[in-house]
SEROMAR-208987 format. One record per residue: residue number from 1; residue in three letters; x, y, z of N, C-alpha, C, CB in turn. Coordinates in steps of 0.1 Angstrom, whole numbers, plus 5000, padded with zeros to 4 digits. Glycine has a CB too. Example, Ala and Ser with C-alpha at 12.3 -4.5 7.8 and 13.67 -1.06 7.14 Angstrom:
<nodes>
1,ALA,5132,4943,5078,5123,4955,5078,5132,4967,5078,5113,4955,5090 $
2,SER,5128,4978,5071,5137,4989,5071,5129,5000,5079,5141,4994,5057 $
</nodes>
This chain:
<nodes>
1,UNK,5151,5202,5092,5138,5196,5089,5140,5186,5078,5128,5207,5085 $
2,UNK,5137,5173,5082,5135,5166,5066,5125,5163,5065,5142,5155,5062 $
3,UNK,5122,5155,5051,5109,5152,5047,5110,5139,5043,5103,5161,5035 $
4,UNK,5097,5132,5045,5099,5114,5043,5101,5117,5026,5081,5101,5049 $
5,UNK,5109,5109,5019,5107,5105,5006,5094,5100,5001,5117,5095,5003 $
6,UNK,5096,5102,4990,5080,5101,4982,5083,5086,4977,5078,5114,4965 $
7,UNK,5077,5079,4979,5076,5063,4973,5065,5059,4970,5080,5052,4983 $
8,UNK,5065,5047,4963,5052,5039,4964,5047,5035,4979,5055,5025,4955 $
9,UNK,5052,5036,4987,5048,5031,5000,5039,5041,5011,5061,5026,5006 $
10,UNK,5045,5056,5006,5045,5066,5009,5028,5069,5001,5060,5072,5005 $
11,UNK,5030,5065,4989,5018,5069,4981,5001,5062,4984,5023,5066,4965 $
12,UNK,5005,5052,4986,4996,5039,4993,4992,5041,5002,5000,5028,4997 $
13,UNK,5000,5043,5009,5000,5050,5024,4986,5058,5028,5014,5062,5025 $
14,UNK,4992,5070,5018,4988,5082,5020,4972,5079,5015,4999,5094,5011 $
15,UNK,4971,5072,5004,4954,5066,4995,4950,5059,5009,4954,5049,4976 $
16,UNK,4952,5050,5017,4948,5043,5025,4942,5049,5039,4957,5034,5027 $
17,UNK,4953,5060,5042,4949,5062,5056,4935,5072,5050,4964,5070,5067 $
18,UNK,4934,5077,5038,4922,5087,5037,4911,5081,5032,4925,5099,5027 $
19,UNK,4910,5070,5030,4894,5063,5024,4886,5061,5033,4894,5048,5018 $
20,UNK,4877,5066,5029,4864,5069,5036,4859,5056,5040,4854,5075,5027 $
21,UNK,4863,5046,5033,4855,5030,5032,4865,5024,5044,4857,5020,5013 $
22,UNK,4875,5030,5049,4881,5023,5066,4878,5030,5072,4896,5020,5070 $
23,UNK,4869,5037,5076,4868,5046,5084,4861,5039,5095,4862,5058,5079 $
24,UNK,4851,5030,5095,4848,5022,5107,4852,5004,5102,4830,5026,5113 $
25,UNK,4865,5004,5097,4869,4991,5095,4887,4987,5100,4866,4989,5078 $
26,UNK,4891,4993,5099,4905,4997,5098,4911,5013,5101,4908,4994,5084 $
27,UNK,4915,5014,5115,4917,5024,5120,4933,5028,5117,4912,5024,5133 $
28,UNK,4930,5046,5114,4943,5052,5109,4958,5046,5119,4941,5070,5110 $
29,UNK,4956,5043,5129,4967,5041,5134,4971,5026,5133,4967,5045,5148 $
30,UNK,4967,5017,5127,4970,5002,5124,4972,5005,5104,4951,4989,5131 $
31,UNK,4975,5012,5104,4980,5013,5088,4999,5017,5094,4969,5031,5076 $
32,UNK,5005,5005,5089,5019,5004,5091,5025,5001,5081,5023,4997,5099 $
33,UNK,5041,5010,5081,5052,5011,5068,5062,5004,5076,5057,5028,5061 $
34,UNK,5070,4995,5067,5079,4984,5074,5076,4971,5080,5086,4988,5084 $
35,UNK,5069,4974,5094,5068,4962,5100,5054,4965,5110,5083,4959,5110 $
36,UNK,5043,4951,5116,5039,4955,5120,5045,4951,5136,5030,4955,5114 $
37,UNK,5043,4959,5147,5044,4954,5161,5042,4937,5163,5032,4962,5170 $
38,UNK,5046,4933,5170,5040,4912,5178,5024,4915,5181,5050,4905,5202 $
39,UNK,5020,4923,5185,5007,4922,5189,5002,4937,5187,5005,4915,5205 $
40,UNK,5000,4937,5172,4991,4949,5168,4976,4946,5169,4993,4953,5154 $
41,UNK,4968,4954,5176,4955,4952,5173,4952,4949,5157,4948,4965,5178 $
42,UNK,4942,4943,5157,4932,4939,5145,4919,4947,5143,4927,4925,5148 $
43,UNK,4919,4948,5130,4924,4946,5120,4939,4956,5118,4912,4947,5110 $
44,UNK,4947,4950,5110,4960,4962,5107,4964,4959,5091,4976,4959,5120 $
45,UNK,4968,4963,5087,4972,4967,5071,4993,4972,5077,4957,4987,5063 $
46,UNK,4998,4966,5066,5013,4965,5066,5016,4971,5050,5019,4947,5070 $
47,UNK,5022,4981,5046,5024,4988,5036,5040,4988,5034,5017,5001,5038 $
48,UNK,5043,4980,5022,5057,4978,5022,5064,4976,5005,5060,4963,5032 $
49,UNK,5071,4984,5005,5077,4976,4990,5085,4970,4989,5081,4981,4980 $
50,UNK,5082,4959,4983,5084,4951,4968,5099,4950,4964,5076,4959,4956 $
51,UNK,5096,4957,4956,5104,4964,4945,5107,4976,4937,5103,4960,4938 $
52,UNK,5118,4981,4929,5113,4996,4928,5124,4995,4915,5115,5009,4944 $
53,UNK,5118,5001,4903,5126,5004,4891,5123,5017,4889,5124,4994,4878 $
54,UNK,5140,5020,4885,5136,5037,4880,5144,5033,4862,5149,5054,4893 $
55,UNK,5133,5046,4860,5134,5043,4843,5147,5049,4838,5122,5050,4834 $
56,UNK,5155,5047,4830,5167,5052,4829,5162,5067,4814,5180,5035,4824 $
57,UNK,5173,5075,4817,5169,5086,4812,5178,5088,4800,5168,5097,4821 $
58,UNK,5171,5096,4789,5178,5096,4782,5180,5108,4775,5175,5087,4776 $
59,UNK,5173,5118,4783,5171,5130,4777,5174,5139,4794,5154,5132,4767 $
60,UNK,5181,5150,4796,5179,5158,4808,5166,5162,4813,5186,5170,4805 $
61,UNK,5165,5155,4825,5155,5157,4827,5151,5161,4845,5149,5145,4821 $
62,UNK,5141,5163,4853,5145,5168,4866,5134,5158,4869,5145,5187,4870 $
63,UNK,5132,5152,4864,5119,5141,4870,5124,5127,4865,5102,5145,4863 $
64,UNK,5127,5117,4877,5129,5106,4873,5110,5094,4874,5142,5102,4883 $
65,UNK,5109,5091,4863,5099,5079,4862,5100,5068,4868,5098,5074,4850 $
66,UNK,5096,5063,4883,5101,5051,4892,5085,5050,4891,5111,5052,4909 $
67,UNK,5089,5034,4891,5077,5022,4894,5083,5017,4906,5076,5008,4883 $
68,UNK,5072,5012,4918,5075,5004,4928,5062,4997,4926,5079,5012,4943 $
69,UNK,5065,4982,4932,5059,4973,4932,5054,4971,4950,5067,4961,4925 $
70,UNK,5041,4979,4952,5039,4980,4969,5034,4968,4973,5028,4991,4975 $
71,UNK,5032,4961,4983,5024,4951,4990,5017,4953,5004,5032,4940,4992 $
72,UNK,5004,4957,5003,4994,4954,5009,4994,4947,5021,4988,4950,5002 $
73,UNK,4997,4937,5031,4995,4928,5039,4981,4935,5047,5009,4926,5047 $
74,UNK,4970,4920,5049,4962,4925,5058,4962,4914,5068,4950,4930,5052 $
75,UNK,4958,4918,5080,4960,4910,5090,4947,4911,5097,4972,4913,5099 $
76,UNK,4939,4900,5101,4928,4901,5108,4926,4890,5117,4917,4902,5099 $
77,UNK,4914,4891,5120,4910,4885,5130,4901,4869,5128,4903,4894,5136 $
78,UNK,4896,4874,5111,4890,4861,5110,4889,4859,5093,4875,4860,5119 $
79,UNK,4884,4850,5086,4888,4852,5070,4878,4861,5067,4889,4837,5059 $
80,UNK,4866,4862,5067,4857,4872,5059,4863,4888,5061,4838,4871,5065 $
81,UNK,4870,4889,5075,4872,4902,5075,4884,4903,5064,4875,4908,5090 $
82,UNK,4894,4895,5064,4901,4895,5054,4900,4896,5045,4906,4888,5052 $
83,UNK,4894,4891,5037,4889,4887,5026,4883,4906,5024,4878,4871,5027 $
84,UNK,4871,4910,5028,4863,4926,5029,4876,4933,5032,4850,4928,5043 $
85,UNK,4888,4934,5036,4896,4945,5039,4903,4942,5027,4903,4947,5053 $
86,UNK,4910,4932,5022,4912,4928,5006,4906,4940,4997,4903,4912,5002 $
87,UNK,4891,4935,4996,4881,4941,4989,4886,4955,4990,4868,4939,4994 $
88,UNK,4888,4962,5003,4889,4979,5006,4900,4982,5000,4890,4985,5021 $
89,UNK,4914,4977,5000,4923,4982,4993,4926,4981,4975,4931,4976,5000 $
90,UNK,4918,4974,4975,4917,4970,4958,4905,4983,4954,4909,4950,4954 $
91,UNK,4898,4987,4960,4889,4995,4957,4894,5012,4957,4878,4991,4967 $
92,UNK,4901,5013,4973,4909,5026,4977,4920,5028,4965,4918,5025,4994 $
93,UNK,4928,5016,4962,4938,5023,4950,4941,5021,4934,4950,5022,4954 $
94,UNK,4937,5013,4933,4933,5004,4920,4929,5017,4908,4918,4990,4923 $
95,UNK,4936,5020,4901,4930,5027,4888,4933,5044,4892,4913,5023,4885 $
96,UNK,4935,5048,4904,4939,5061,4908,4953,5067,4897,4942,5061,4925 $
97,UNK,4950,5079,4893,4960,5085,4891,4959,5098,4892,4964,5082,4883 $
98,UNK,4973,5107,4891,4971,5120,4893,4981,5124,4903,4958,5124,4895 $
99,UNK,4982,5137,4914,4992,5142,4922,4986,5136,4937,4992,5159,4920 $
100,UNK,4992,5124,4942,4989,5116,4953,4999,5116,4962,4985,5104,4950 $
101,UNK,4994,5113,4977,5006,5115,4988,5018,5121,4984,5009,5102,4993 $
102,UNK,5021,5132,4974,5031,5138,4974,5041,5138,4961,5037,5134,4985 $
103,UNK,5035,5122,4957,5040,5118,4944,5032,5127,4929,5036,5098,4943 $
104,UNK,5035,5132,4920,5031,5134,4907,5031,5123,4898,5040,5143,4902 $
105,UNK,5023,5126,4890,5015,5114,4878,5019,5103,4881,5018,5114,4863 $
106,UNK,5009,5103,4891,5011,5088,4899,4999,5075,4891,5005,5091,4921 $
107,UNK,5001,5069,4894,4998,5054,4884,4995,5042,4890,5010,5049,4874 $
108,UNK,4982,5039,4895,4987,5030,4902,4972,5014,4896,4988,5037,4921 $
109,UNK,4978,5002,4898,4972,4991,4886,4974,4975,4899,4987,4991,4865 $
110,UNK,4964,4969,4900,4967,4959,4907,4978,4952,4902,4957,4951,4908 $
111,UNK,4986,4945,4911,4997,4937,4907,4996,4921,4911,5009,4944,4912 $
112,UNK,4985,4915,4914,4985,4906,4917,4977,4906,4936,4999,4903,4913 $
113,UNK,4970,4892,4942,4968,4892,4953,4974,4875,4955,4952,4897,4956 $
114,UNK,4982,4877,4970,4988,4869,4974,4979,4857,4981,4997,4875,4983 $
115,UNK,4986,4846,4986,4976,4836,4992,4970,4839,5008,4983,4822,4992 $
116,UNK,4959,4830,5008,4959,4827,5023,4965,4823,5032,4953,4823,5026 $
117,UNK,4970,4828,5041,4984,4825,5049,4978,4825,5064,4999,4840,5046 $
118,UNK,4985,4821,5076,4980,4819,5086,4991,4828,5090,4978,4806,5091 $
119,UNK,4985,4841,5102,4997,4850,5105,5003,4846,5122,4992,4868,5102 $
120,UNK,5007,4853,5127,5009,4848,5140,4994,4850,5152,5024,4857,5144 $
121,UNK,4994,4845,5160,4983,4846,5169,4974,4841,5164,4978,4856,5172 $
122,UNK,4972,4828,5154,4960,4823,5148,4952,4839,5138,4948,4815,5163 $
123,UNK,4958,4846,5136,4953,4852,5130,4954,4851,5112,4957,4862,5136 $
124,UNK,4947,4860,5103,4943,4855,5088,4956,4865,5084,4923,4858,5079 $
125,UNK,4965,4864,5072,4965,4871,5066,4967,4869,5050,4971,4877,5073 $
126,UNK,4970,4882,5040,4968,4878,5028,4975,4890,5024,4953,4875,5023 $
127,UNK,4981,4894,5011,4986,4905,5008,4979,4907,4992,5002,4903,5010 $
128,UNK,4985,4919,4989,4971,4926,4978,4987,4935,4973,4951,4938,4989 $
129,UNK,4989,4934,4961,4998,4941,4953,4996,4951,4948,5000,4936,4947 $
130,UNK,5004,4963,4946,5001,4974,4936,5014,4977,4928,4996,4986,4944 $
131,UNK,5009,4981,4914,5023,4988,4902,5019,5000,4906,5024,4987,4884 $
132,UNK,5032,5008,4915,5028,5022,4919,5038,5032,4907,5033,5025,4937 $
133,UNK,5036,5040,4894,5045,5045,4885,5041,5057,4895,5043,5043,4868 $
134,UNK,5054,5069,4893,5052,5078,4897,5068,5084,4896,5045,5076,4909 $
135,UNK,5068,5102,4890,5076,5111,4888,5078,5112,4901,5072,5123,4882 $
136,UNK,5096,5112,4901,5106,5117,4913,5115,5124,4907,5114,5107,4920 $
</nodes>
């Protein structure tokens, strides 16, 4: 049996697929880690990291302190939905902390939102950043 690793991506993940506020906007199965499909239905959300620093230790310790830098991608169908599913993810994780998707004293702080980009299929997209800190 294994278990997925605990990441920032993993943690995002886990805040996203449970918000109440996608529940008739963004369906659980168009929330994707890595890549999304050529022709995912719309709206879809792409959950990927960044980057990832672990804090170096200096004392014995059984918990390492890692930051990952997650990114958001949203992909829609037209810019206001963009723009409102923007809105949802900034709202779902922005300022959460505590024991999340698996991670402990988890931390999580906007990191920036990306531009308006044209995705494939004439479709909108835009990405929405997070500082995910969190014990491993």
């Amino acid at each position: 049996m294994t278990t997925e690793p605990i990441d920032g991506v993993a943690i995002v993940g886990a805040l996203l697929r449970n918000f109440d506020g996608f529940v008739n906007v963004v369906p659980v199965d168009n929330i994707k880690g890595g890549r999304l499909p050529e022709n995912a239905p719309l709206p879809a959300l792409l959950v990927r990291c960044v980057s990832s620093v672990e804090r170096h230790k200096l004392q014995r310790s059984p918990k390492t302190r890692t930051v990952d830098r997650v990114s958001v991608l949203v992909r829609a169908a037209n810019y206001r939905d963009q723009k409102r599913i923007i809105k949802l993810a900034k709202d779902c994780c922005a300022g959460k902390t505590g024991n999340i998707g698996g991670g402990t004293s988890v931390s999580i702080l906007t990191a920036g939102t990306g531009p308006d980009v044209g995705g494939p299929g004439n479709t909108f997209e835009q990405t929405q950043d997070f500082r995910v800190s969190y014990d491993a």
